[in-house]
FIDRENMAR-788326 format. One line per 2 residues: their letters; for each residue x, y, z of N, C-alpha, C, CB. Coordinates in pm, 1 decimal. Each point is the difference from the previous one (the first is absolute). Glycine has a CB too. Example, Ala and Ser with C-alpha at 12.3 -4.5 7.8 and 13.67 -1.06 7.14 Angstrom:
BEGIN
as	1319.0 -569.0 780.0 -89.0 119.0 0.0 90.0 120.0 0.0 -189.2 -117.3 124.6 ~ 154.2 222.3 -196.6 82.0 119.0 6.0 -77.0 109.0 73.0 118.4 -62.8 -214.5 $
***
This chain:
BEGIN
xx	-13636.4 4738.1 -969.4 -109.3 -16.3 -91.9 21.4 -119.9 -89.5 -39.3 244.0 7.4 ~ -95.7 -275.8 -71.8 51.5 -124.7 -82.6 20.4 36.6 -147.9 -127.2 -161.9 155.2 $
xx	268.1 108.8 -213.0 57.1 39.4 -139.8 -89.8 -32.3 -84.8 216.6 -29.2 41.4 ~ -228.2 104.7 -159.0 -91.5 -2.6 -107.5 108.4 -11.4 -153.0 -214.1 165.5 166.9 $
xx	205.8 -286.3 -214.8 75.3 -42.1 -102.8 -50.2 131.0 -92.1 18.9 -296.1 38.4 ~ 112.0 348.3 -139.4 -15.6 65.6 -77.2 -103.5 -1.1 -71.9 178.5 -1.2 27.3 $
xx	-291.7 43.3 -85.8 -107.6 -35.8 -105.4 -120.2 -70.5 35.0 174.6 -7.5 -132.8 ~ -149.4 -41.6 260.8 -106.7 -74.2 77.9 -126.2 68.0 32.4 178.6 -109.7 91.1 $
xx	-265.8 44.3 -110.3 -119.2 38.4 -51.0 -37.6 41.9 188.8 -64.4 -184.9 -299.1 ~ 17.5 267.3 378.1 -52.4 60.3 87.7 -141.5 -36.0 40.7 155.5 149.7 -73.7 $
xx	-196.1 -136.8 -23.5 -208.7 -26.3 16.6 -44.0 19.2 -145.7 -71.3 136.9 263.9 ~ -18.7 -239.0 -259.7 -55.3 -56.2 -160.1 -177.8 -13.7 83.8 282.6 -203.6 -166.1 $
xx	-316.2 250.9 76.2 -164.5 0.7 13.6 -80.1 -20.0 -87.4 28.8 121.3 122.8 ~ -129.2 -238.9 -191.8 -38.2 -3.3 -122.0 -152.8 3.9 46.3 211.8 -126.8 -136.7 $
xx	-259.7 240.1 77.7 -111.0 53.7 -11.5 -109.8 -52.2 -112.5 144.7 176.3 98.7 ~ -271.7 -234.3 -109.6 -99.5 -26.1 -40.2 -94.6 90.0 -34.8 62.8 -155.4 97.3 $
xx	-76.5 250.8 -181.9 -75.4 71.9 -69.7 -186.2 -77.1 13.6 269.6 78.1 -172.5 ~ -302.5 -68.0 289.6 -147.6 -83.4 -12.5 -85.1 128.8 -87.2 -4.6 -177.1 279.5 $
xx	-9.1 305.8 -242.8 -72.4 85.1 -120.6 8.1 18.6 -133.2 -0.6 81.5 148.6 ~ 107.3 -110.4 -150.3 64.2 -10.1 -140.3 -63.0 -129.6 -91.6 234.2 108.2 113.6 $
xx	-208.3 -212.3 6.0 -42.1 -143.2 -53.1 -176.4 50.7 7.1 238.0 -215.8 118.4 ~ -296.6 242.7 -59.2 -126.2 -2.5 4.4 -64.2 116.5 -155.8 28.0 -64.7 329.1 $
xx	62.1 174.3 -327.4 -59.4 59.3 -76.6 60.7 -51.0 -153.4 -51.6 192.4 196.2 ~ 160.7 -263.1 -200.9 -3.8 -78.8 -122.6 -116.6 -113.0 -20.1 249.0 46.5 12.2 $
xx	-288.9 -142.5 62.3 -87.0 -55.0 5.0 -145.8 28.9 -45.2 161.6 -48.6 133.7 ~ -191.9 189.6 -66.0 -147.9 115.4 -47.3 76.5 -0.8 -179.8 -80.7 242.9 300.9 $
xx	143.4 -184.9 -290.4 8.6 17.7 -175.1 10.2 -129.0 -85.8 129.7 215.0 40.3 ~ -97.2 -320.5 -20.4 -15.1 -86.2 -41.8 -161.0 -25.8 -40.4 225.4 -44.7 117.1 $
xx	-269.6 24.7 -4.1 -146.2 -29.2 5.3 -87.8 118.0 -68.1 44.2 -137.7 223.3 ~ -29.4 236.7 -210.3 -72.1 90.1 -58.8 26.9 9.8 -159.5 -1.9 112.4 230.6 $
xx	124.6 -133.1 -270.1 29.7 -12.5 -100.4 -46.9 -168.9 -96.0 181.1 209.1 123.7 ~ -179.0 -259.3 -50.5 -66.9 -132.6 -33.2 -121.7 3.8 -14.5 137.5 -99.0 98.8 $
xx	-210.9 200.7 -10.5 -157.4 8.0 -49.0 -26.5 77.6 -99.1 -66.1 -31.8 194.9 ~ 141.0 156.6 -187.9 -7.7 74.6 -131.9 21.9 -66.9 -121.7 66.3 167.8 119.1 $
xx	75.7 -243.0 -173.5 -1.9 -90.2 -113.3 -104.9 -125.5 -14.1 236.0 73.1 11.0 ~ -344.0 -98.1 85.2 -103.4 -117.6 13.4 -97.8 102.3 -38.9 73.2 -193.4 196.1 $
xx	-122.4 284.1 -124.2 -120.3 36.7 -35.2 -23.3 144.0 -51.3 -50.9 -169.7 155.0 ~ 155.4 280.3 -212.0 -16.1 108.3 24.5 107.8 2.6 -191.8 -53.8 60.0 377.7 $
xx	129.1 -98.9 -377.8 108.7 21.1 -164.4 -99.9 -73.1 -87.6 296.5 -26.7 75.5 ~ -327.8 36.9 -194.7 -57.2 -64.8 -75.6 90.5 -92.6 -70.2 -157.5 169.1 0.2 $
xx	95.8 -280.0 -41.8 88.9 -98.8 -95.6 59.0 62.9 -97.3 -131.6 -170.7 29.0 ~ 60.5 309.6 -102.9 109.6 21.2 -154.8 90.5 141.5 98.7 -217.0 -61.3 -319.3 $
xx	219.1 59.9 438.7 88.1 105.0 21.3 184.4 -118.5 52.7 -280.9 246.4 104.4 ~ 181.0 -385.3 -39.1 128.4 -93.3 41.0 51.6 -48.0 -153.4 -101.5 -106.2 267.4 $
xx	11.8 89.4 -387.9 59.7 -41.1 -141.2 88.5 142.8 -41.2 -229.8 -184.7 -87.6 ~ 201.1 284.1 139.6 57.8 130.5 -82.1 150.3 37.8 57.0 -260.2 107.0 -33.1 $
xx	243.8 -178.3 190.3 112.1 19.2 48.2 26.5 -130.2 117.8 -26.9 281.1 -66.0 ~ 78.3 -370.5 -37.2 -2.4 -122.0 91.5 86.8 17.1 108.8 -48.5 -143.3 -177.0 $
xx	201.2 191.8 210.9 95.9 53.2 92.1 -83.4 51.6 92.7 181.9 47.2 -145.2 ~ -302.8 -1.6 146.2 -16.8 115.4 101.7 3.2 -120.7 198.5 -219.3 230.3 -257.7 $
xx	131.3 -346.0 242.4 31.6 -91.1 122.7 111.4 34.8 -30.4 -144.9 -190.6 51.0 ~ 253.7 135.0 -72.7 124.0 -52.2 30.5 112.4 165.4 67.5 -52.9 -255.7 -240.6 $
xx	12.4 337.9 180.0 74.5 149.2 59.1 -117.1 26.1 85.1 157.7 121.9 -210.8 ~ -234.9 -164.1 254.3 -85.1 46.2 142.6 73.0 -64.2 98.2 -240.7 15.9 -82.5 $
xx	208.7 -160.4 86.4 39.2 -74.4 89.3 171.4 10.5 -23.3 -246.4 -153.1 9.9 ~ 309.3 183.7 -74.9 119.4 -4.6 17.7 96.4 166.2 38.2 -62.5 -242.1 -167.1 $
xx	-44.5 315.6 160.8 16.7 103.8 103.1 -20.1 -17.6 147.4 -59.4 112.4 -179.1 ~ -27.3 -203.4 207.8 -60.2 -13.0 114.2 130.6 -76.6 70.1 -281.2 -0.9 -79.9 $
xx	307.5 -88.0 -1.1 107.1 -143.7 36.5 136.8 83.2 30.5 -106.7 -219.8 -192.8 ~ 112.8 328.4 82.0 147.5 86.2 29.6 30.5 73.9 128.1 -14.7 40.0 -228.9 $
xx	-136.1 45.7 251.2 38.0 52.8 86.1 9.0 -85.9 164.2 -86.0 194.3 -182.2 ~ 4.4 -309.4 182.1 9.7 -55.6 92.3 174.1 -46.6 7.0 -285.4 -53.1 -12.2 $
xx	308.5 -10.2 -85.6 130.5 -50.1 -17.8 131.8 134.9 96.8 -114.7 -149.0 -300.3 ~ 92.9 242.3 194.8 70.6 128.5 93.7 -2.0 18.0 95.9 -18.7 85.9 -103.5 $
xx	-154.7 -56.2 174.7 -0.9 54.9 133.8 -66.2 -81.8 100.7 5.5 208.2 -100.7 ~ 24.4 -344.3 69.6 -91.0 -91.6 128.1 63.7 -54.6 127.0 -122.9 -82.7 -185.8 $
xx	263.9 187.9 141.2 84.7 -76.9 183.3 107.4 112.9 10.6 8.1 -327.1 -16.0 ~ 49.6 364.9 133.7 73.3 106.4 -6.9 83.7 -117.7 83.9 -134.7 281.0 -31.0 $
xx	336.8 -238.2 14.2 78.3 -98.2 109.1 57.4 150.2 22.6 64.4 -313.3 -74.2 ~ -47.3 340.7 204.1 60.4 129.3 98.6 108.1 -110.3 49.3 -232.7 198.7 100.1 $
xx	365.3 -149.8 -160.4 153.9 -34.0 86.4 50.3 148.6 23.0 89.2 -253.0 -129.6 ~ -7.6 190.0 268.1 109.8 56.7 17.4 146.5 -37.7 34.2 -178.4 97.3 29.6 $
xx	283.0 -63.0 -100.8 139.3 -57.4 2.8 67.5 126.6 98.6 10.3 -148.6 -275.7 ~ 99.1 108.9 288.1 115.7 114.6 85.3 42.7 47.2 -110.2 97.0 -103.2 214.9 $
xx	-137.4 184.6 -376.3 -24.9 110.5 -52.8 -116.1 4.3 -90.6 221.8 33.6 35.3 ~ -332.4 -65.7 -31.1 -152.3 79.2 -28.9 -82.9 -78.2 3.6 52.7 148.3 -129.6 $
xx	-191.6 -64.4 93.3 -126.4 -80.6 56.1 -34.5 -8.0 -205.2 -117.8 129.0 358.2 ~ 70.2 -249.2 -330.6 -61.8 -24.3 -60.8 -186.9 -35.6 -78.0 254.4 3.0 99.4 $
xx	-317.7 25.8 -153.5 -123.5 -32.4 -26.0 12.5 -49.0 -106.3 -102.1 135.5 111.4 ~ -3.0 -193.9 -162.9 -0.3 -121.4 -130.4 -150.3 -72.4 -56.6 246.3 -71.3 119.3 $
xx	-286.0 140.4 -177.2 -141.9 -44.5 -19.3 -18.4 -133.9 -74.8 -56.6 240.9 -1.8 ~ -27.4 -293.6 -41.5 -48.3 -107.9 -63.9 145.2 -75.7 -38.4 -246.9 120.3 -89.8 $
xx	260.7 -112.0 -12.7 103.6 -70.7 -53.5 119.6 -4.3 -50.1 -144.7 -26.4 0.1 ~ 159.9 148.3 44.0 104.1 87.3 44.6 9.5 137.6 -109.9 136.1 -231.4 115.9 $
xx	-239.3 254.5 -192.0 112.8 97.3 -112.6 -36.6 138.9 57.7 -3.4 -144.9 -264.9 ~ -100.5 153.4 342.2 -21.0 156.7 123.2 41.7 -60.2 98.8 -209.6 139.7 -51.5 $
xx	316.3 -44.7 59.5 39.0 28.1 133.9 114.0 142.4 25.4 -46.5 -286.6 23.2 ~ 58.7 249.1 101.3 104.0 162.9 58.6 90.2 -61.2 134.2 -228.1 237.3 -50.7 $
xx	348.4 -164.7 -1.9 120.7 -1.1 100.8 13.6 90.1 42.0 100.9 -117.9 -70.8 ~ -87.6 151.9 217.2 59.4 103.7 50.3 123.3 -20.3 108.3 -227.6 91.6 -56.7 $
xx	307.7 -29.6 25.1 152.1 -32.9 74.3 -18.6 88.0 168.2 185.5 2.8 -291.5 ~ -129.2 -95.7 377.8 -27.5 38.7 134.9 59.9 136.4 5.2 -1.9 -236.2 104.1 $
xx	112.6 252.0 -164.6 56.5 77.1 8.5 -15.8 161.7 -33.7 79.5 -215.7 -3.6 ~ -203.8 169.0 -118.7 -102.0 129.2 -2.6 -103.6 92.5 17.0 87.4 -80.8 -50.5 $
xx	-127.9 -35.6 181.6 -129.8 39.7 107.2 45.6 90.3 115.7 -114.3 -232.6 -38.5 ~ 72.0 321.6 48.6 -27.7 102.7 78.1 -20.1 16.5 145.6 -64.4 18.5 -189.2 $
xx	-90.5 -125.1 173.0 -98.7 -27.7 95.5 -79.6 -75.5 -63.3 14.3 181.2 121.2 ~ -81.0 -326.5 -15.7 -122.7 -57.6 6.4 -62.7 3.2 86.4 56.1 -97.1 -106.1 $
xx	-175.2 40.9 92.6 -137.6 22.3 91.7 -129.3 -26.3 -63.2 115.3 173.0 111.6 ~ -112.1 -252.1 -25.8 -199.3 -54.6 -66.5 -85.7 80.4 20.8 -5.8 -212.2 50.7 $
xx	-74.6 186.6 -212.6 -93.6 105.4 5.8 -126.3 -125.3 -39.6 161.5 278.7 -81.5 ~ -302.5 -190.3 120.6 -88.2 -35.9 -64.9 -43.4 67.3 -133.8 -36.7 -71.8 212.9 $
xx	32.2 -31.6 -305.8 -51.5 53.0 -141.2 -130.5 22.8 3.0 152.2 -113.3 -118.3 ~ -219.8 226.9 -22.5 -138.5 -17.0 9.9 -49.3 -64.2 -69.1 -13.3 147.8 65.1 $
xx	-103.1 -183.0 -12.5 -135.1 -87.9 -105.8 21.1 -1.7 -130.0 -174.7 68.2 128.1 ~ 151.0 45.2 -168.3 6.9 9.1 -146.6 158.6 53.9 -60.3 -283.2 55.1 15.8 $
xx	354.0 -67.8 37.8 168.7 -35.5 -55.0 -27.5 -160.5 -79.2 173.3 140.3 254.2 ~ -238.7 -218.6 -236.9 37.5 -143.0 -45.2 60.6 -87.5 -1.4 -50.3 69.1 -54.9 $
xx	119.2 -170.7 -54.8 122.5 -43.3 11.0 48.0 -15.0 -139.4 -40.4 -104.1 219.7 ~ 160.1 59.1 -158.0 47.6 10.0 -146.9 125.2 85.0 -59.1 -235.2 -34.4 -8.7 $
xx	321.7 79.6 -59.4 73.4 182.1 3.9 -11.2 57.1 -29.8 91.9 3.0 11.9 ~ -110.3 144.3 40.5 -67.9 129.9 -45.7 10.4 59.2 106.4 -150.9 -56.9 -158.7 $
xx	143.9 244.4 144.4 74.6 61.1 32.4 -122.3 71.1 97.5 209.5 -9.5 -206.1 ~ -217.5 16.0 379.4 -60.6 41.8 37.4 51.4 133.8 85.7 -105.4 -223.9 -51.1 $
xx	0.1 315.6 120.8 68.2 90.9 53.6 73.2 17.0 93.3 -118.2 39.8 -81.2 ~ 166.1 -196.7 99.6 112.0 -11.5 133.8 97.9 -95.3 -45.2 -164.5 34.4 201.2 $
xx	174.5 -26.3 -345.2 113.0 -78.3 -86.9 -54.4 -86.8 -98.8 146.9 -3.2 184.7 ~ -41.1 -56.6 -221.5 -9.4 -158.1 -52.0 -56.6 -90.5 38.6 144.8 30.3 -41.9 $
xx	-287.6 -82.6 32.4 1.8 -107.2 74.4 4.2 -167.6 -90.9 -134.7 194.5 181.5 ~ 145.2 -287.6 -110.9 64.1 -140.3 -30.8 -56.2 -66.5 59.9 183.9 35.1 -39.1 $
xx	-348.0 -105.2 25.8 -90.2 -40.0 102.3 -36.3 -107.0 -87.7 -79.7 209.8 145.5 ~ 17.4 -362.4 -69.0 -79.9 -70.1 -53.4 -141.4 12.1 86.3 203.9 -142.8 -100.0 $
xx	-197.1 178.0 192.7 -109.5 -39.0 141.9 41.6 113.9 89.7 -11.7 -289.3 5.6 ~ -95.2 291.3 33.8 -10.8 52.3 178.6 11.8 140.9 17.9 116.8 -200.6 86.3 $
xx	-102.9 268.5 -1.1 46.2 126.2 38.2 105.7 62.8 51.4 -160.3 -34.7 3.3 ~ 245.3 -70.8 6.9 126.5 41.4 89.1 107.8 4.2 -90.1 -70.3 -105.4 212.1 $
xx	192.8 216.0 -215.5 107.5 -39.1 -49.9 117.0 81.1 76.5 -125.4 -65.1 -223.6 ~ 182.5 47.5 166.9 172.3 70.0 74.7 -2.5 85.5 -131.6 192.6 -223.1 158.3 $
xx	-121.3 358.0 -101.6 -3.7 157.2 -96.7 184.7 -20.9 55.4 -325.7 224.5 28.4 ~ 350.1 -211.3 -140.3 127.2 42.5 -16.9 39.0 151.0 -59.3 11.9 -248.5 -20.4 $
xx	55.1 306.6 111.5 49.8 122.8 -67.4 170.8 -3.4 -51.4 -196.8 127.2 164.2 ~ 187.1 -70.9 -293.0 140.3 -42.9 -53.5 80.9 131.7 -58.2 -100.6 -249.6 -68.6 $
xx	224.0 203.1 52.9 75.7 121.1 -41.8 10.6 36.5 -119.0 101.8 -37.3 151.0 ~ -149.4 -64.5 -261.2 10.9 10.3 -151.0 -176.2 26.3 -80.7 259.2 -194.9 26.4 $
xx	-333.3 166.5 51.6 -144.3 -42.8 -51.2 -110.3 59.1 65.4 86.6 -203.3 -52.8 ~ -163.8 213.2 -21.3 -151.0 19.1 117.6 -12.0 -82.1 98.6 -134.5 58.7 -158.7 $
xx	79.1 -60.4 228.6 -48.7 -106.2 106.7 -61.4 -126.1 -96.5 -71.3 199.6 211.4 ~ 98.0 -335.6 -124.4 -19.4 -90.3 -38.6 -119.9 -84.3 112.3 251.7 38.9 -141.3 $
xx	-364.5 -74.5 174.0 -80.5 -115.9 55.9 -24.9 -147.6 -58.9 -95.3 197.4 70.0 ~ 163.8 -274.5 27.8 3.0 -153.8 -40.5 -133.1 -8.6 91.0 290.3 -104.0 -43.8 $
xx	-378.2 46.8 17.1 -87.2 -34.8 81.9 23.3 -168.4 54.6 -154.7 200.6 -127.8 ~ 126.5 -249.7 168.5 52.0 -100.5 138.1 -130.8 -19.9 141.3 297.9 121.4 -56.7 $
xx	-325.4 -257.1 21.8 -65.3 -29.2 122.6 26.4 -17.5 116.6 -70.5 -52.7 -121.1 ~ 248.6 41.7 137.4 38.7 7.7 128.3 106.6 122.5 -27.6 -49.4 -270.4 92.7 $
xx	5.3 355.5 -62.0 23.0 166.9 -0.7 152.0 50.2 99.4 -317.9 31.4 -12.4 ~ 309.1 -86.3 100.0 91.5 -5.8 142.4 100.2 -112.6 -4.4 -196.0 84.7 144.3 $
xx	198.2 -191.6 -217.9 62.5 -142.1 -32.4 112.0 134.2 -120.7 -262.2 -310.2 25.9 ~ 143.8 320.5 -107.2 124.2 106.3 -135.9 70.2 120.4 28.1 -150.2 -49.2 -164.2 $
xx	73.6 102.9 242.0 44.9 147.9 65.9 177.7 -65.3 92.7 -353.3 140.7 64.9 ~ 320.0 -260.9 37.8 134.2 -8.3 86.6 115.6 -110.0 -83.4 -161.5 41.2 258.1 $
xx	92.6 -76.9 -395.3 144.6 -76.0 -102.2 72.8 84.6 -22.3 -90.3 -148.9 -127.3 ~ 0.5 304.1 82.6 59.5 67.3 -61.4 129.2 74.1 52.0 -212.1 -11.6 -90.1 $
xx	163.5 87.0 238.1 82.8 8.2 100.6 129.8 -27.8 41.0 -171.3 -8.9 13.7 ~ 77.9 -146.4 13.7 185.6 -106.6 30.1 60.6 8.4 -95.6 -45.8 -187.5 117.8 $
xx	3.9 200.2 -222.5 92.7 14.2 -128.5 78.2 98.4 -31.7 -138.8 -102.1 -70.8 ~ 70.4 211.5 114.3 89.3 130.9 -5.2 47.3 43.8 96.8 -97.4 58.6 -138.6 $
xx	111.8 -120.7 232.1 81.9 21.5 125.2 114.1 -81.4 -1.1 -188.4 54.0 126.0 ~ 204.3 -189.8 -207.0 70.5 -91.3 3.4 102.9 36.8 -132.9 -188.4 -165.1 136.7 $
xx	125.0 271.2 -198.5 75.3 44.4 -143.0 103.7 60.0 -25.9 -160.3 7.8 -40.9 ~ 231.5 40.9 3.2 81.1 75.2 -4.3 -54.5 130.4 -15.4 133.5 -167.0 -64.2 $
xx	-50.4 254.4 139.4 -24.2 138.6 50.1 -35.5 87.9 -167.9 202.1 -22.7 270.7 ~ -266.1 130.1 -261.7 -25.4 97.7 -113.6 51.4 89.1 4.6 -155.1 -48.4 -29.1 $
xx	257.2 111.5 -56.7 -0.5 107.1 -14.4 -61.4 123.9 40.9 58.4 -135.4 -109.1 ~ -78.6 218.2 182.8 -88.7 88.6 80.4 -163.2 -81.6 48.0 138.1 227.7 -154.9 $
xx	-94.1 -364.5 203.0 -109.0 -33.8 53.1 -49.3 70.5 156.8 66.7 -212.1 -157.0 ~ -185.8 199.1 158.1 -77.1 94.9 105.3 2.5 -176.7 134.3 -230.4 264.4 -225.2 $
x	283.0 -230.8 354.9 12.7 -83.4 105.0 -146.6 -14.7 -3.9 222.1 64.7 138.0 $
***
């Protein structure tokens, strides 16, 4: 097999939040029409801040959740949203089982806790479900579903053995 330098990154995937980007965009604009034609002038004199904490809610959360990076090293996977200050580690060593699942419609994206775990989505429907030994279930969602599902694998096959790990 081919050696994998200690810490070496496995598979890196940087994900583009286009709903995210799109539905920051709608709020922008909607919010731009509302402060044009809908706030009155003595409500923008009464509370001049109010633009600046709209749009800079809007700007934050885009900032947070407008890109997800999915690594994996020879000990854990990683996810990493926007700019890095959400995110989640999980050590190979404490997965169970993976397997792609399809998420639903209205799961979303973003993190929050659905009835088939954690999920960790910017886009799409697909993610890898991790089952773990310390945690609820965890879903990274991932557009190449089968690319994340077999890093993960080689990784834990290439790992050092577990303690009552299951063959």
């Amino acid at each position: 097999g081919t050696a994998v330098t200690p810490g070496a990154v496995r598979y890196r995937r940087v994900q583009f939040g286009t709903m995210i980007a799109a539905g920051t965009a709608l709020g922008v604009a909607v919010s731009t029409w509302a402060l044009v034609f809908v706030v009155s002038s003595a409500t923008l004199a009464a509370v001049p801040w109010l633009a600046y904490a709209l749009f800079g809610v809007l700007a934050a959360a885009f900032l947070l959740f407008g890109q997800l990076v999915v690594s994996v090293d020879d000990r854990e996977l990683r996810a990493v949203f926007g700019v890095g200050l959400v995110r989640k580690a999980v050590a190979l060593a404490d997965i169970r089982s993976a397997a792609v699942v399809r998420t639903r419609l209205w799961w979303g994206y973003g993190v929050h806790w659905t009835p088939a775990g954690w999920l960790y989505n910017v886009g799409g429907r697909w993610a890898v479900r991790l089952e773990l030994d310390s945690e609820r279930p965890v879903m990274i969602g991932t557009r190449d579903p089968e690319g994340l599902l077999a890093a993960i694998e080689a990784a834990r096959a290439a790992g050092p053995a577990r303690p009552g790990a299951r063959p």
